[in-house]
NUSE-799371 format. One record per atom (N, C-alpha, C): atom name; x, y, z; residue number from 1; residue in one letter. Coordinates in pm, whole numbers, always signed. Atoms other than C-alpha are relative to their C-alpha. Example, Ala and Ser with C-alpha at 12.3 -4.5 7.8 and 13.67 -1.06 7.14 Angstrom:
atom:X:Y:Z:nr:rest
N:+89:-119:+0:1:A $
CA:+1230:-450:+780:1:A $
C:+90:+120:+0:1:A $
N:-82:-119:-6:2:S $
CA:+1367:-106:+714:2:S $
C:-77:+109:+73:2:S $
//
This chain:
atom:X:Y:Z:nr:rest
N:-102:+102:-18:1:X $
CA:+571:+597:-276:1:X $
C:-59:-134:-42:1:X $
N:+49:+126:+16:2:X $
CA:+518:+261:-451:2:X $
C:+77:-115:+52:2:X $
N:-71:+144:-71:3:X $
CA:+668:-75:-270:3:X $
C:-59:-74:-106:3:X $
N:+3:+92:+72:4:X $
CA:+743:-319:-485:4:X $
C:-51:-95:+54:4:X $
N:+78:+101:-38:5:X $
CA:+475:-596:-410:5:X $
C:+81:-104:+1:5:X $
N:-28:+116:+9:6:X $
CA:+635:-866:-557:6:X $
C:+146:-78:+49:6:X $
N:-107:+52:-72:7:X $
CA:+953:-830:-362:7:X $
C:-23:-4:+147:7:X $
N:-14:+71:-76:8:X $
CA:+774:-913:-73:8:X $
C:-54:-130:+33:8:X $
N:-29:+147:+37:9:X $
CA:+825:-1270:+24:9:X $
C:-87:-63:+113:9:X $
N:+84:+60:-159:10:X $
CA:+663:-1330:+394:10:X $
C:-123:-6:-14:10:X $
N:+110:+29:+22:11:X $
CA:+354:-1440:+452:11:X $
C:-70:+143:+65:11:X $
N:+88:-94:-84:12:X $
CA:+273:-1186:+729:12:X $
C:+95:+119:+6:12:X $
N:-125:-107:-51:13:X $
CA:+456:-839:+816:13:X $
C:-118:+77:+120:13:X $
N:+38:-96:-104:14:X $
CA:+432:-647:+1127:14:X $
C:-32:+136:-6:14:X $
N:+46:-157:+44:15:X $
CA:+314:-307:+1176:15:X $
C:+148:+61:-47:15:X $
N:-128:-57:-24:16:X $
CA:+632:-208:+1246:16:X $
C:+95:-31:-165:16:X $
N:-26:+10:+115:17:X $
CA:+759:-352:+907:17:X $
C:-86:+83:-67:17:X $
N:+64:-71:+125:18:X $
CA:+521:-167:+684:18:X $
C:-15:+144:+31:18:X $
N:-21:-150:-22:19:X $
CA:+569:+153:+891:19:X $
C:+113:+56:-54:19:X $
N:-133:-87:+84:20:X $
CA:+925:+137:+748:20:X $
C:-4:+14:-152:20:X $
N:-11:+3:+153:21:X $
CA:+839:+18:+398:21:X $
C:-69:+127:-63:21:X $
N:+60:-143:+71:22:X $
CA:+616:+355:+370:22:X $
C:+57:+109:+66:22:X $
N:-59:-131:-85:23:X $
CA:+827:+579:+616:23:X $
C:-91:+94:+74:23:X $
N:+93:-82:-66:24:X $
CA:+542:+633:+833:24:X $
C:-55:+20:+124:24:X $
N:+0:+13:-89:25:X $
CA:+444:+603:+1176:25:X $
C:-94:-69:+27:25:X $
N:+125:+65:-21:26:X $
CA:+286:+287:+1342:26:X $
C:-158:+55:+18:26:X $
N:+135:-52:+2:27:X $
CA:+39:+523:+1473:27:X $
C:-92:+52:-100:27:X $
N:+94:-17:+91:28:X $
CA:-75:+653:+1143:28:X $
C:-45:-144:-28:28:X $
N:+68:+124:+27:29:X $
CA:-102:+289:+1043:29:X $
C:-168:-29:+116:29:X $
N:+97:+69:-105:30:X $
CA:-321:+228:+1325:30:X $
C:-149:+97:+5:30:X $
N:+147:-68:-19:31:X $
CA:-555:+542:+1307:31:X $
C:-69:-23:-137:31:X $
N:+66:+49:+156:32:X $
CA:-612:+481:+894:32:X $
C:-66:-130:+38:32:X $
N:+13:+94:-21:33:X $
CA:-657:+157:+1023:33:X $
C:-171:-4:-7:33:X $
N:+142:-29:-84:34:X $
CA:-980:+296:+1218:34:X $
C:-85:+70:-100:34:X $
N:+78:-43:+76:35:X $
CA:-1081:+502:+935:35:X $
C:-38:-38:-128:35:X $
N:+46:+28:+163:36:X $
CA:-1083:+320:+605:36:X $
C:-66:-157:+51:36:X $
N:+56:+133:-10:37:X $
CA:-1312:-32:+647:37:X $
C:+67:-47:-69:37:X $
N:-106:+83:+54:38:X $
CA:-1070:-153:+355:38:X $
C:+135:-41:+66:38:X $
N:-125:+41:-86:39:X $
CA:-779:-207:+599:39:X $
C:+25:-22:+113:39:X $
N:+0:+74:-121:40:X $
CA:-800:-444:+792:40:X $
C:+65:-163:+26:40:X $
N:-95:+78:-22:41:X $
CA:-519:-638:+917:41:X $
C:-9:-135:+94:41:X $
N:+33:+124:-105:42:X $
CA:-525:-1006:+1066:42:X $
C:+29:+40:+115:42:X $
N:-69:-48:-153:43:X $
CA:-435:-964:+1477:43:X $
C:+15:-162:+40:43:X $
N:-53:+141:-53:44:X $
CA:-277:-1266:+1637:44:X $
C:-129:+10:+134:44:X $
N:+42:-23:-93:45:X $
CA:-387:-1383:+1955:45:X $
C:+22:+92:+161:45:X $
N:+3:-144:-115:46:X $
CA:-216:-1111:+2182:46:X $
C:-52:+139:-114:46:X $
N:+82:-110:+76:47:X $
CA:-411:-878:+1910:47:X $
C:+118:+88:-86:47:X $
N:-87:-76:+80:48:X $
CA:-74:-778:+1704:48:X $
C:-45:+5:-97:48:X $
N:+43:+22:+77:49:X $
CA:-131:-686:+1377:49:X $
C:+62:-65:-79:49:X $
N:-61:+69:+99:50:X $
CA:-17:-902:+1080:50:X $
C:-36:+56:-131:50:X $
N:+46:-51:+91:51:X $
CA:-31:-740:+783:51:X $
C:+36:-135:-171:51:X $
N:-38:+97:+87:52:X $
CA:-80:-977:+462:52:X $
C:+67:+82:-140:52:X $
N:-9:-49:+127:53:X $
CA:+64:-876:+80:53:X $
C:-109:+101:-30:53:X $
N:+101:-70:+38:54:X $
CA:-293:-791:-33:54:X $
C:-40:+124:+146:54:X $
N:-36:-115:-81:55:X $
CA:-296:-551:+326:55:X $
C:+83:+71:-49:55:X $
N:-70:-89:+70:56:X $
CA:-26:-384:+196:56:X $
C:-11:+87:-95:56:X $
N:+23:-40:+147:57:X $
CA:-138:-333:-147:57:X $
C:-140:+136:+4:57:X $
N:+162:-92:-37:58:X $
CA:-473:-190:+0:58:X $
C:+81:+153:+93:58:X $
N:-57:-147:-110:59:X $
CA:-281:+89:+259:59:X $
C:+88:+26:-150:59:X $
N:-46:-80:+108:60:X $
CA:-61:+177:-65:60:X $
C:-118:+69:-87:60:X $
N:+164:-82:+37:61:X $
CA:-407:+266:-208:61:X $
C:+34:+106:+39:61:X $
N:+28:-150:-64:62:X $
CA:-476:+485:+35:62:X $
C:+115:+110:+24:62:X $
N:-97:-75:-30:63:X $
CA:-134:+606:+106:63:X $
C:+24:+80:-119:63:X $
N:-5:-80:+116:64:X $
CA:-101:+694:-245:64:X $
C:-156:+115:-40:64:X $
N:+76:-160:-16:65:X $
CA:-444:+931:-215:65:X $
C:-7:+90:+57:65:X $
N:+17:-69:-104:66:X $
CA:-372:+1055:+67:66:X $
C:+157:+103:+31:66:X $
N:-117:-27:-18:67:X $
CA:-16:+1126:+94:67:X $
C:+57:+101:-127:67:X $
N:-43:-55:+70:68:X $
CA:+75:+1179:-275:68:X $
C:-91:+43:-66:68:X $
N:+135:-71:+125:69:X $
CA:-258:+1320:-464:69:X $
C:-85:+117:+126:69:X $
N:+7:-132:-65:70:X $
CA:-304:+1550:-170:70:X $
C:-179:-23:+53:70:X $
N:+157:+4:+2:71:X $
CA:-677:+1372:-76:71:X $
C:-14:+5:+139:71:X $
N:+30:-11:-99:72:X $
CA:-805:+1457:+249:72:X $
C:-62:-165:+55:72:X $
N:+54:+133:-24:73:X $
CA:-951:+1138:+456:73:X $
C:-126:+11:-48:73:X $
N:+117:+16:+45:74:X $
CA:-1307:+1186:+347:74:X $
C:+21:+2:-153:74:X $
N:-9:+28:+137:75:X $
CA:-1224:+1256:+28:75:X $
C:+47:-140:-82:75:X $
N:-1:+149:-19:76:X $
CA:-1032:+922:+24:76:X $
C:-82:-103:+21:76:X $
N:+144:+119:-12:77:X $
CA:-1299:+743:+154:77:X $
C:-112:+14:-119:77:X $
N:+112:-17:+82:78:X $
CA:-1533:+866:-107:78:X $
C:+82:-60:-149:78:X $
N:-44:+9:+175:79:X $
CA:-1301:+847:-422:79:X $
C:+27:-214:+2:79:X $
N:-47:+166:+6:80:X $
CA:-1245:+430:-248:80:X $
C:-155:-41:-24:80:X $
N:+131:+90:+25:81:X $
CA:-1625:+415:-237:81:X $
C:-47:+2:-167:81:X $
N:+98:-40:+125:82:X $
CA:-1718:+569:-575:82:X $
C:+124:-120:-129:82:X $
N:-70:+33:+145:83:X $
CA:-1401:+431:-815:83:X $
C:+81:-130:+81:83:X $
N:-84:+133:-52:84:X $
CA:-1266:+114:-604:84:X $
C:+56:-46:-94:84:X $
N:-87:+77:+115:85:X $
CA:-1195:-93:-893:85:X $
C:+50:+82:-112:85:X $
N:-57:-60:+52:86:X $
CA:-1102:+172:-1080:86:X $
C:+219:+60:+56:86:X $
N:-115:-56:-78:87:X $
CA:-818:+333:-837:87:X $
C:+105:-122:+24:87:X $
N:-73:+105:-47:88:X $
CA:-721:-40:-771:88:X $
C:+66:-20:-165:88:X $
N:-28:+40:+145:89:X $
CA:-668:-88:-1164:89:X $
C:+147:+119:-35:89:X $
N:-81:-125:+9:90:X $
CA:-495:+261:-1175:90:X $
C:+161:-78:+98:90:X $
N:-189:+61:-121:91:X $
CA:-204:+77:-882:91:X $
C:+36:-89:-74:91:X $
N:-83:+103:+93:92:X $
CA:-168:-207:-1107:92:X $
C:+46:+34:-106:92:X $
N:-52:-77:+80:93:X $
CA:-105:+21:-1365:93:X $
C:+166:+55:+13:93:X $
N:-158:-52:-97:94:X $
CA:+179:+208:-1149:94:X $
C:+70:-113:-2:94:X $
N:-90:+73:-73:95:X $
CA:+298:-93:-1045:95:X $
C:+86:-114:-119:95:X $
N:-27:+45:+122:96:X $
CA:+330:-268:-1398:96:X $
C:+148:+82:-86:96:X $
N:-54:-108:+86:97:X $
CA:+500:+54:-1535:97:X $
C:+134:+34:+45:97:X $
N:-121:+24:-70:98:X $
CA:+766:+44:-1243:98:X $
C:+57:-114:-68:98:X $
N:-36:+139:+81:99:X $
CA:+820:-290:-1362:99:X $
C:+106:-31:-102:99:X $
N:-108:-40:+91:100:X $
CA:+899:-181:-1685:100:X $
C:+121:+31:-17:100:X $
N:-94:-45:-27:101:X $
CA:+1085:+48:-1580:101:X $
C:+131:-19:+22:101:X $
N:-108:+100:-63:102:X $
CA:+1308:-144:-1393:102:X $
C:+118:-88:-68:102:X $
N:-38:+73:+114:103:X $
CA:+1340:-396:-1659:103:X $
C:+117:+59:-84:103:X $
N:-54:-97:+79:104:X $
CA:+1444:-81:-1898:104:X $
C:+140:-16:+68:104:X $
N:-147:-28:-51:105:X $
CA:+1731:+4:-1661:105:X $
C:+86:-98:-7:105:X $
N:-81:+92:-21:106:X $
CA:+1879:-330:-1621:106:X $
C:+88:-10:-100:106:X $
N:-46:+12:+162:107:X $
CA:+1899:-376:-2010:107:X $
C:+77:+128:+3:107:X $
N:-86:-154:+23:108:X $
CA:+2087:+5:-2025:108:X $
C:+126:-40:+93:108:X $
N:-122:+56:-98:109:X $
CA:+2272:-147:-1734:109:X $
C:+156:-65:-98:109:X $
N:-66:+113:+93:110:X $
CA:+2392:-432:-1932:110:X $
C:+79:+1:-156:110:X $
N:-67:-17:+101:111:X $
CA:+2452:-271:-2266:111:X $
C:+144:+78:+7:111:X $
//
């Protein structure tokens, strides 16, 4: 599942927001949370979490190895330690190509 980054606008989102934007359950948010060192969300001062854009972008990472490429959590963790900037290059890829995409349709829309 890719979420369109750039349609979101807030500075911060709640767990509870980004549990719906991936259709997933706070609590997974919260145990990935515990297992990937890349995701890690601001906490206010009653310790909520705030999740920023670039948070987001980082749990679509993982959600996308884990969810849709079928990667176990270790395996995840290894393919974030070994190809980081690779896998991150690979989402901007996706996320470019949606883009396109998008674009494409409008124009087909319109003609």
């Amino acid at each position: 599942m890719q979420v369109d980054l750039q349609k979101l606008t807030k500075r911060y989102y709640a767990i509870g927001e980004v549990a719906e934007l991936f259709d997933v359950s706070k609590s997974l948010i919260r145990y990935w949370e515990s297992e990937f060192d890349l995701l890690k969300p601001h906490k206010n001062s009653k310790g909520d979490r705030r999740f920023t854009v670039q948070n987001i972008e980082q749990f679509q990472i993982i959600y996308n190895l884990v969810k849709e490429q079928g990667f176990t959590l270790e395996g995840a963790k290894k393919a974030l330690k070994e190809q980081g900037t690779k896998i991150n290059r690979q989402q901007q890829i996706i996320q470019k190509l949606q883009e396109i995409r998008k674009g494409l349709q409008d124009l087909s829309d319109q003609l």
